[in-house]
C-alpha positions in Angstrom: 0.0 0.0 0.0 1.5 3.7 -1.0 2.6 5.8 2.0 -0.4 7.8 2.2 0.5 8.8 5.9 3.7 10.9 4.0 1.9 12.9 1.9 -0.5 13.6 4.6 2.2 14.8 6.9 3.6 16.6 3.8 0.9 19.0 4.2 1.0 19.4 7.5 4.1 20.3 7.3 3.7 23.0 4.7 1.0 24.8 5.7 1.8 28.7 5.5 0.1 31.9 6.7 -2.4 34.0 4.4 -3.4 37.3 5.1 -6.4 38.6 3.6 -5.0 42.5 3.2 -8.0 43.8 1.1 -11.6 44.6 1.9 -14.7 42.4 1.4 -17.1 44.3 -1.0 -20.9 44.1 -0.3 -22.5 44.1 -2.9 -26.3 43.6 -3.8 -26.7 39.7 -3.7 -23.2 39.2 -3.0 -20.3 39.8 -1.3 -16.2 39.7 -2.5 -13.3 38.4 -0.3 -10.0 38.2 -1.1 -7.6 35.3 -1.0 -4.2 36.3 -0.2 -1.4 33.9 0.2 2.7 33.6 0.6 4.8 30.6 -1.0 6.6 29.0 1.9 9.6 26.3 1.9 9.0 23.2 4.2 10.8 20.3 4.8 8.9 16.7 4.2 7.8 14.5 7.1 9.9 11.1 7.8 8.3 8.1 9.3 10.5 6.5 11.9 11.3 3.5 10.1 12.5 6.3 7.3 15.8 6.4 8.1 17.9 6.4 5.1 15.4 8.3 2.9 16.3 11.7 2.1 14.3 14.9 3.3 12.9 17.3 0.8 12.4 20.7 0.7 9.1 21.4 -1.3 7.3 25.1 -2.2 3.7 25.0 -1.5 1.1 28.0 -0.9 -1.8 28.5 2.1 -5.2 29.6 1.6 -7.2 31.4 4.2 -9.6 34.3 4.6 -10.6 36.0 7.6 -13.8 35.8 9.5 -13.8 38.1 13.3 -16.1 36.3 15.9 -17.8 37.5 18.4 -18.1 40.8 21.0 -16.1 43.0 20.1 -14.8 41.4 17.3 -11.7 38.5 17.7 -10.0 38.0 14.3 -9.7 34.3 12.9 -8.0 32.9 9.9 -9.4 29.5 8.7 -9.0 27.4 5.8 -11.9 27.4 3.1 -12.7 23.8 2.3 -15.5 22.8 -0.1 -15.2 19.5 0.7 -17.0 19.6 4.5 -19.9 21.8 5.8 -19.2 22.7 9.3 -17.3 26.1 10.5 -14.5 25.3 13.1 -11.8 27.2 15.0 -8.6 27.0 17.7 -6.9 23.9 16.7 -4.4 22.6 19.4 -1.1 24.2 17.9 1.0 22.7 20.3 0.2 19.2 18.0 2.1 21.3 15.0 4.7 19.4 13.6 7.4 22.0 13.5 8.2 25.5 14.9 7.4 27.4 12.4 3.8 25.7 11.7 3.3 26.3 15.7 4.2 29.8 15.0 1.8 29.7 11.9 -1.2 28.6 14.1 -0.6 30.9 16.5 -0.9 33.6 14.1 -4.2 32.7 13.0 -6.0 33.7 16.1 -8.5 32.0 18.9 -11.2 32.8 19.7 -12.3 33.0 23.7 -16.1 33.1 24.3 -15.5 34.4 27.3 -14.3 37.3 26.2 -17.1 37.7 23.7 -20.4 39.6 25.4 -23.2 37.3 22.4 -21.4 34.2 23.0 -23.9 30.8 23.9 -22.5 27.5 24.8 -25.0 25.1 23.2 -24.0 22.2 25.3 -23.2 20.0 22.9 -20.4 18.8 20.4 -19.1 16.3 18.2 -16.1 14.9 16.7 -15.2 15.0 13.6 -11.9 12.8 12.1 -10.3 13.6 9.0 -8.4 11.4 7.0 -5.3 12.9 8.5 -6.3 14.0 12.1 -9.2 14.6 14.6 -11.0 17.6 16.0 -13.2 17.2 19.3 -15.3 20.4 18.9 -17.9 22.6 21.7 -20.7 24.0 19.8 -21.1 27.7 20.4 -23.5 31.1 18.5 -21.8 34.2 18.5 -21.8 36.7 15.8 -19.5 36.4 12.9 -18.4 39.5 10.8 -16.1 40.0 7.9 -13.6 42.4 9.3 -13.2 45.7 7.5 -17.0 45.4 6.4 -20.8 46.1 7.8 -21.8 42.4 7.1 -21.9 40.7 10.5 -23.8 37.0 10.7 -25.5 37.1 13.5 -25.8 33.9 16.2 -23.8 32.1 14.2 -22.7 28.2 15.6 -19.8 26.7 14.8 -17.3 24.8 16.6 -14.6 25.5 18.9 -12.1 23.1 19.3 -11.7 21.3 22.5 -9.0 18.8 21.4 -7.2 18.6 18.2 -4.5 16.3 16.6 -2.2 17.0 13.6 -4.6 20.2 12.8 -3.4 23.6 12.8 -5.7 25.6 10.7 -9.8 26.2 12.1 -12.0 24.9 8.6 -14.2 27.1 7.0 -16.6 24.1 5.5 -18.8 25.4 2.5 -20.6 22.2 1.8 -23.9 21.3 1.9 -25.6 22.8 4.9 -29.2 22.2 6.3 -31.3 23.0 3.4 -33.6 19.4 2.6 -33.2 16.8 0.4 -29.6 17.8 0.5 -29.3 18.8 4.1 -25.4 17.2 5.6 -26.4 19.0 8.8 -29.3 19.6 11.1 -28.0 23.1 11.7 -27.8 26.0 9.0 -23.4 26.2 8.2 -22.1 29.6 7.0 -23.2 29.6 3.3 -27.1 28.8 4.9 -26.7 32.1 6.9 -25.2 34.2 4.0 -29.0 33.9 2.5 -30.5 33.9 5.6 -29.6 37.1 7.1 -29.9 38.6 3.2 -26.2 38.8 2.6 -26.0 36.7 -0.5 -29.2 36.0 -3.1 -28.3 32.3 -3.4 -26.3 29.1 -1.8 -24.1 30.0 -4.7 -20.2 30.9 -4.6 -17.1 31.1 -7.2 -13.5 30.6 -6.4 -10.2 31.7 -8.3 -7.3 30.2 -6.4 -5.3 32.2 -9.0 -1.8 30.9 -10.3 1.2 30.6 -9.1 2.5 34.3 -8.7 2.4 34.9 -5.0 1.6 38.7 -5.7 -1.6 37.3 -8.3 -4.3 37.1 -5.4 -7.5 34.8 -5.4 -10.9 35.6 -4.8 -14.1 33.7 -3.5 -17.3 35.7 -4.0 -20.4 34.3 -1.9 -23.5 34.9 -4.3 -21.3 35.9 -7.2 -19.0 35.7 -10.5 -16.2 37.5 -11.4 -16.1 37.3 -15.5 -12.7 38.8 -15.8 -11.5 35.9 -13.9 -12.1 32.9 -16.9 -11.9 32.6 -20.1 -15.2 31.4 -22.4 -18.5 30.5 -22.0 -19.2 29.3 -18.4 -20.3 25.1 -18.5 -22.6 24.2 -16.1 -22.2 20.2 -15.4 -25.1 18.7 -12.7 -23.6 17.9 -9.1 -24.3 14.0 -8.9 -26.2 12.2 -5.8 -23.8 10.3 -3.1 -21.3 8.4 -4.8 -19.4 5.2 -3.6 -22.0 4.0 -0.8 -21.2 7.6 1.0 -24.2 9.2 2.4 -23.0 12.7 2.4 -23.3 15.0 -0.6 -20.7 16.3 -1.6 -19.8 18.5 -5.1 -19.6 15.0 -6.9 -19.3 15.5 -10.7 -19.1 13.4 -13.9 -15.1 13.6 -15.4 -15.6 12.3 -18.8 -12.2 11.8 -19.3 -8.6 12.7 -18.9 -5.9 12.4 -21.1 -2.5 14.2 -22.6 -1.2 16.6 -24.7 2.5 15.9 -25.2 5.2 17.3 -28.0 1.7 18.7 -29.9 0.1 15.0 -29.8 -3.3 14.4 -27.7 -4.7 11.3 -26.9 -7.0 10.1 -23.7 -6.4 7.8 -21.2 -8.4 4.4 -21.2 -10.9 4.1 -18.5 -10.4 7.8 -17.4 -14.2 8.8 -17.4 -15.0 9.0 -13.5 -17.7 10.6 -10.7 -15.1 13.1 -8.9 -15.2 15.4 -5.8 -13.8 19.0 -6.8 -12.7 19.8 -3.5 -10.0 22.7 -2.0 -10.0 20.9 1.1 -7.4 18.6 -0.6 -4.3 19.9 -1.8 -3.4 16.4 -4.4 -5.8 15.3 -7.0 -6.5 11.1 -6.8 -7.2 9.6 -10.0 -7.6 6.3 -11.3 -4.2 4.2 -10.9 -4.2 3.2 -14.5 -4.8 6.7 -15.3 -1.9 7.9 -13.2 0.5 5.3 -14.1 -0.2 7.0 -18.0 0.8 9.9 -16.6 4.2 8.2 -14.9 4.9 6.6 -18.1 4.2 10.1 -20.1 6.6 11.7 -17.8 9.2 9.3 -18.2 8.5 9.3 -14.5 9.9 6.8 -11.8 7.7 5.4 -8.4 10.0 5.4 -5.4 9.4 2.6 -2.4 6.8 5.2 -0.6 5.0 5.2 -3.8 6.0 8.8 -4.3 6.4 9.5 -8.6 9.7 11.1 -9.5 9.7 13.2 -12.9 11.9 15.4 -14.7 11.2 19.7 -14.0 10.1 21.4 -16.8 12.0 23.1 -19.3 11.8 24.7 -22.5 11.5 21.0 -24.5 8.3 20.4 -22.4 6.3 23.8 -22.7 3.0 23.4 -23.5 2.7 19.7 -22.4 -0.8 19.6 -20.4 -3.0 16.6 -18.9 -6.2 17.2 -20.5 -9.5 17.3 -18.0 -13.0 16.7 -20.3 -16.1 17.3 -18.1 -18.4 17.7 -21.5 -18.5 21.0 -23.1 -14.9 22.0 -21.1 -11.6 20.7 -21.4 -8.9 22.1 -18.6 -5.8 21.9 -19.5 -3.3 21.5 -16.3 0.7 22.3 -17.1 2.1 18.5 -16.8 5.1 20.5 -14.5 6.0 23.6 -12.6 8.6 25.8 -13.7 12.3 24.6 -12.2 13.4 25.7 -9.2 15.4 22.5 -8.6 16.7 19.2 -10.3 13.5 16.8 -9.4 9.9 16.8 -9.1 7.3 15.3 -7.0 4.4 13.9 -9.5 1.5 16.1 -7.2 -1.1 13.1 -7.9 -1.8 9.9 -6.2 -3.8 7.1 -7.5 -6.8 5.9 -5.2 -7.0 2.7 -3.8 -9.7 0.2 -4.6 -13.3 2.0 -3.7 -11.6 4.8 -2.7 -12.7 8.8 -3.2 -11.5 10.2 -6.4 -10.6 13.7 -6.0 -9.4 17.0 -7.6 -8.2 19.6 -5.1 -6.3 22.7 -5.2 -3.8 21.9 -8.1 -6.1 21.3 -10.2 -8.8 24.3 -9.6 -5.1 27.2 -9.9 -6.4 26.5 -13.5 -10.1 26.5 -13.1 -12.8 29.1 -12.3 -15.2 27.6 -10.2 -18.3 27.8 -9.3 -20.4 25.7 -6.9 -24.1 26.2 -7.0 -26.5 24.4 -4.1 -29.5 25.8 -5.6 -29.2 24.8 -9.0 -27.2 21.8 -7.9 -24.5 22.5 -10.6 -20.6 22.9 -10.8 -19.5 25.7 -13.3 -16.1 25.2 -15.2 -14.2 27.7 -17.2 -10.4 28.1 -17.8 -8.7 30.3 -15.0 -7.7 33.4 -16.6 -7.3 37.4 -15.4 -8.1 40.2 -17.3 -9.3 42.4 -14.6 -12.3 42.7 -11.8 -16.0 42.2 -13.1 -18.1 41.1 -10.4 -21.9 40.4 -10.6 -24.5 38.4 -9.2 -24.8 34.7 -10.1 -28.1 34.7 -12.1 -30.8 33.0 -10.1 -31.1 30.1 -13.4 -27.4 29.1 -12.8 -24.5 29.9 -14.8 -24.4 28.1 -17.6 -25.1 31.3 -20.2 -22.3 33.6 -18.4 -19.8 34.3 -20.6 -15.8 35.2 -19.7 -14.4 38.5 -20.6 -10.8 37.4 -21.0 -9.5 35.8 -24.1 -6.9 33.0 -24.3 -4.2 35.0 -24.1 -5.3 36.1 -20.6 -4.6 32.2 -19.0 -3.0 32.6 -16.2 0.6 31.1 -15.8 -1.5 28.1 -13.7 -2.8 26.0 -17.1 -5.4 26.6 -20.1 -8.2 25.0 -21.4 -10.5 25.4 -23.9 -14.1 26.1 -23.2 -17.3 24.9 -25.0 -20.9 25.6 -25.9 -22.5 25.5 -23.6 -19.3 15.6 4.5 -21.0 16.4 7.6 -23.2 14.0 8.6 -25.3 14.2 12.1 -24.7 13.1 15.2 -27.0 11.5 17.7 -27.9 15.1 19.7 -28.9 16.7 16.1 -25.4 18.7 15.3 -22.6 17.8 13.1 -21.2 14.6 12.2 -19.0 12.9 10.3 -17.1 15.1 8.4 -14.6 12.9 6.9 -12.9 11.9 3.8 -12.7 8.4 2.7 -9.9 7.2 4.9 -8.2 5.1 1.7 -7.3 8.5 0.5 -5.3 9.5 3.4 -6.7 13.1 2.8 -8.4 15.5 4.3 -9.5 18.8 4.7 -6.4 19.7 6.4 -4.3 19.8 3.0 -7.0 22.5 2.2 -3.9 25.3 3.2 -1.8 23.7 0.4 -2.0 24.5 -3.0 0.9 22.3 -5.2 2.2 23.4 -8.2 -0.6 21.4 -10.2 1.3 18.3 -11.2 5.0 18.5 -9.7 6.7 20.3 -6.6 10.1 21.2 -6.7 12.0 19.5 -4.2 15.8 19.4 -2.8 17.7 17.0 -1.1 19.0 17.9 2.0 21.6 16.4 4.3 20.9 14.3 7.5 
């Protein structure tokens, strides 16, 4: 079996701070918030019995915003993760696997309810494990505002962590909430509220992770669409059912296949076509193994013993190879490798185990504009691209008929496509439950902070 554990304790060991510098903007039926983030060198995790495999240092990204909770106001960072529904904060940074990640989690704030004058214990609480690591949480309403702004959520409940293991980020979950027949929860989550309270005209949000320029930004708007921010017409594909004998929904869509565009020649892989999760919660994508050992064999690639896929870094021979992602209507097109910072690359994909979760996370959406759509129960899919700011209200039919503003040679250094026509369950006392990934995968929404260079991170040896 692959070292899943390594890759999970790659990303906890690589998580880096965000800070959301800019204002939300309010508009009517939606509000903007940026997504700032830094590019951070970490070293990779060991196991014990590890002891004659080298240590790598790898780049990776973090992805945050910034909520304030409570009276007055205590500032929080926490990790946006469409792949679980419930609102958490105060992990246990004294389980942080380094310094600097301790550091990290400190930064990000806590929140005390004593301190806060609207705060209400509800007497109740759940746990919640991840693939990767555990949170026992305290259900708690307060108020939570988006700092800088007038928009403040009132009696709010989310969690607060009582006890937390190899977690150092609080999880901003932006699944499915409490609204029936989809309803994950029996209490409304932070995208319910947003249309609750009046902020937002929908369950209905787009996210840009942007590319891989630390000073290029991303944005999630809650309600809205920014069309400077893809290129083509937007391609609505229907969110599927509970896939897998999971009883969750989840933003489950059809892949129709994946395949390669190397030296100019396409082709697709065989049995590619597959019901995925598009999910920031997880920073690596897990595909099909035949699919990935393609890619291995495209990449004149090599497995090491922890089941870890060595390729060559790009250069200018390999510019404009892509791994091709068909959803119907939409092809992304994903850069097969990073530019080279270093001699060797990390193949940023895993293939899933038998019945297990197939997933694309955040490499794969830094060259996708997304948009997930409750209401409609849709995914939208463009090409990432940046031509500017247009923001407007998501159009209460879906959007399918939006079209991009930006033309091809807007891509953004993250991939291209070509456009066409076109997990919190419930617990026994009624609150959250279940929140986890399917434990095969070995990830969870704690890789949410990561966001790999979409197929390969640079890596270094370094010395014992």
């Amino acid at each position: 079996m692959k070292d899943l554990q390594m890759w999970a304790q790659l990303a906890l060991a690589a998580a880096g701070a965000v800070n959301a510098m800019e204002v939300p903007r309010s508009e009517s039926g939606f509000v903007s918030m940026p997504i700032s983030y830094k590019s951070h060198d970490r070293p990779l995790m060991k196991r014990d019995e590890d002891n004659n495999v080298p240590l790598f240092n790898i780049s990776v990204l973090s992805y945050l915003i910034e909520l304030t909770i409570g009276t007055p106001p205590q500032p929080i960072k926490v990790a946006i993760d469409t792949g679980s529904s419930e609102l958490w904060v105060n992990p246990n940074c004294k389980t942080s696997q380094s310094t600097a990640q301790y550091q990290e989690c400190l930064v990000n704030g806590e929140y005390d309810p004593s301190q806060s004058s609207t705060a209400k214990d509800l007497d109740s609480g759940n746990t919640i494990p991840y693939g990767i690591g555990t949170v026992e949480i305290e259900y708690y309403r307060d108020n939570v505002a988006l700092p800088n702004s007038t928009i403040k959520l009132k009696d709010v409940q989310f969690g607060a962590a009582s006890r937390s293991q190899d977690l150092n980020e609080g999880i901003l979950g932006l699944s499915f909430g409490s609204k029936p027949p989809t309803a994950d929860l029996r209490y409304n989550n932070f995208v319910d509220e947003l249309v609750l309270q009046n902020v937002t005209d929908s369950r209905a949000f787009s996210v840009a992770l942007g590319n891989q320029d630390a000073s290029n930004g991303g944005v999630i708007i809650f309600g809205g669409i920014d069309t400077g921010k893809f290129t083509g017409k937007m391609t609505t594909v229907p969110v599927l059912g509970p896939q897998g004998g999971e009883k969750l929904y989840r933003y489950w869509v059809q892949l129709q296949s994946i395949g390669s565009t190397i030296g100019g020649s396409s082709k697709k892989y065989d049995n590619s076509a597959t019901a995925i999760v598009i999910d920031t919660g997880s920073s690596l994508s897990t595909l099909p193994s035949g699919v990935v050992s393609s890619m291995v064999r495209d990449l004149n690639g090599q497995t090491d013993r922890q089941g870890n896929v060595i390729v060559p870094c790009a250069s200018s021979s390999t510019t404009g190879n892509t791994f091709d992602f068909d959803f119907g209507g939409v092809t992304i097109r994903i850069p097969s490798s990073s530019r080279p910072r270093r001699r060797t690359c990390i193949l940023g994909v895993q293939a899933a185990e038998s019945g297990g979760v197939m997933l694309l996370g955040d490499t794969f959406m830094r060259s996708a504009y997304v948009v997930f759509d409750q209401d409609n129960m849709q995914v939208g899919l463009a090409p990432y691209a940046n031509c500017g700011e247009n923001e407007q209200t998501i159009p209460a039919g879906g959007v399918g008929s939006v079209q991009g503003r930006c033309d091809s040679s807007n891509n953004g250094k993250g991939g291209s496509g070509n456009s066409g026509s076109g997990n919190s369950g419930s617990d026994s006392n009624g609150n959250g439950g279940d929140d986890k990934k399917d434990a095969a995968t070995g990830l969870s929404a704690t890789l949410g902070p990561l966001a790999l260079v979409f197929w390969t991170l640079c890596i270094s040896f370094m010395t014992m």
